[in-house]
Structures are given as C-alpha cells and as structure tokens.
N, C-alpha and C positions, 0 to 999 in steps of 0.2 A: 542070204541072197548073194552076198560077196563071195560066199567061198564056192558057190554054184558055180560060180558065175568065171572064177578063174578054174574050173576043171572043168567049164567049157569051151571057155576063149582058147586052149588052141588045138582044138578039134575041130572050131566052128567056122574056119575058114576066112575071118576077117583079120586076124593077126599072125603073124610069122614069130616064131618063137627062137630068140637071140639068148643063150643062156651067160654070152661074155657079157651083156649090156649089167650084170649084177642084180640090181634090184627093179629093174624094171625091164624084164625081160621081153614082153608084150610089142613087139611094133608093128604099124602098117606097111607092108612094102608098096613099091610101084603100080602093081596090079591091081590091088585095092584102094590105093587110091583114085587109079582112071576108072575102075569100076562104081567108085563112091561119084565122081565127078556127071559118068553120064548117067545113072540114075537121076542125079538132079538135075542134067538137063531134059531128062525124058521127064521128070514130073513137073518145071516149070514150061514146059510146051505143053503136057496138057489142061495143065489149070489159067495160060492166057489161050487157046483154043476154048477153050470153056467160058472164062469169061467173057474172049468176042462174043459167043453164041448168047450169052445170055444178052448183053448189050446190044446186042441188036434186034433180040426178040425185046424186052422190053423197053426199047430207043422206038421202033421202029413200027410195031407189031402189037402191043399191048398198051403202051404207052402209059404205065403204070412203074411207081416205085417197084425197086427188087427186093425183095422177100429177105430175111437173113438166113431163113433156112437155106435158103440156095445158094449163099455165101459158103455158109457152111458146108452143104454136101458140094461144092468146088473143091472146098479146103481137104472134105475127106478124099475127092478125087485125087487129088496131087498125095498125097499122103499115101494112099495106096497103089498107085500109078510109083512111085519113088520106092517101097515095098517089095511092086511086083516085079517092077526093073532091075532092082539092085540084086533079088533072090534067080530072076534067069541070067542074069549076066557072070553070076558068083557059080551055076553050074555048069557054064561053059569052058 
C-alpha cells in the first residue's frame, strides 16, 4: 500500500513534488492547504446545521432522547460533506 500510495501522491493533486527537499520530497503548497481549510469549513457548517435541526426537532417537536444512529449519520454527513467539498474544490 506504501508504494501505491507514493506513485500516486504526485499525480493525485494534493502534493507538489520538491525533488531539492531530498528525502522527503512530498509537500503541501498554499492551494491545498486553503483547499484542505475550506472543506472543513464547509463540513463543520453542515454538521452544526444538522445538528440545530436535529435539536430542535427533538427539543421542540418530539420531545424524545436523540437516537445514536442519528448522531451518527450527522458524523457521516460532515464526513462526506468535507469529501465532497474538498474533491470540487481540487478540480477547480
């Protein structure tokens, strides 16, 4: 998996390939990091959007504990939300 893994990091567009840096050729430049940055702002904006919703449907509306499943399919929200952000932002 390691050596997949470096004959595709720099084809794969998350590192810039510095061959002076010696043995660790590998870096992020500027753009992937502001790229890395607002993915995670776009996946913690929808997982507290999500959570108000839940919060108020079960605060307000149901008036019932929250489920853990639904903790969870939040967590996969932001997860995939921070996925889907990061993969349109990196083909822009």
């Amino acid at each position: 998996m390691a050596f997949a893994f470096f004959l595709w990091a720099p084809r794969g567009g998350r590192y810039v390939v510095k061959p002076l840096d010696g043995i660790a050729p590998l870096r992020r430049d500027e753009r992937m990091k502001a790229i890395r940055d607002q993915a995670a702002r776009n996946a913690f904006s929808a997982t507290v959007v999500a959570l108000a919703a839940v919060t108020t449907y079960f605060g307000v509306i149901a008036l019932n504990d929250v489920p853990v499943t639904i903790l969870n399919a939040i967590l996969a929200l932001g997860l995939l939300t921070y996925a889907a952000s990061d993969y349109w932002l990196r083909r822009s």
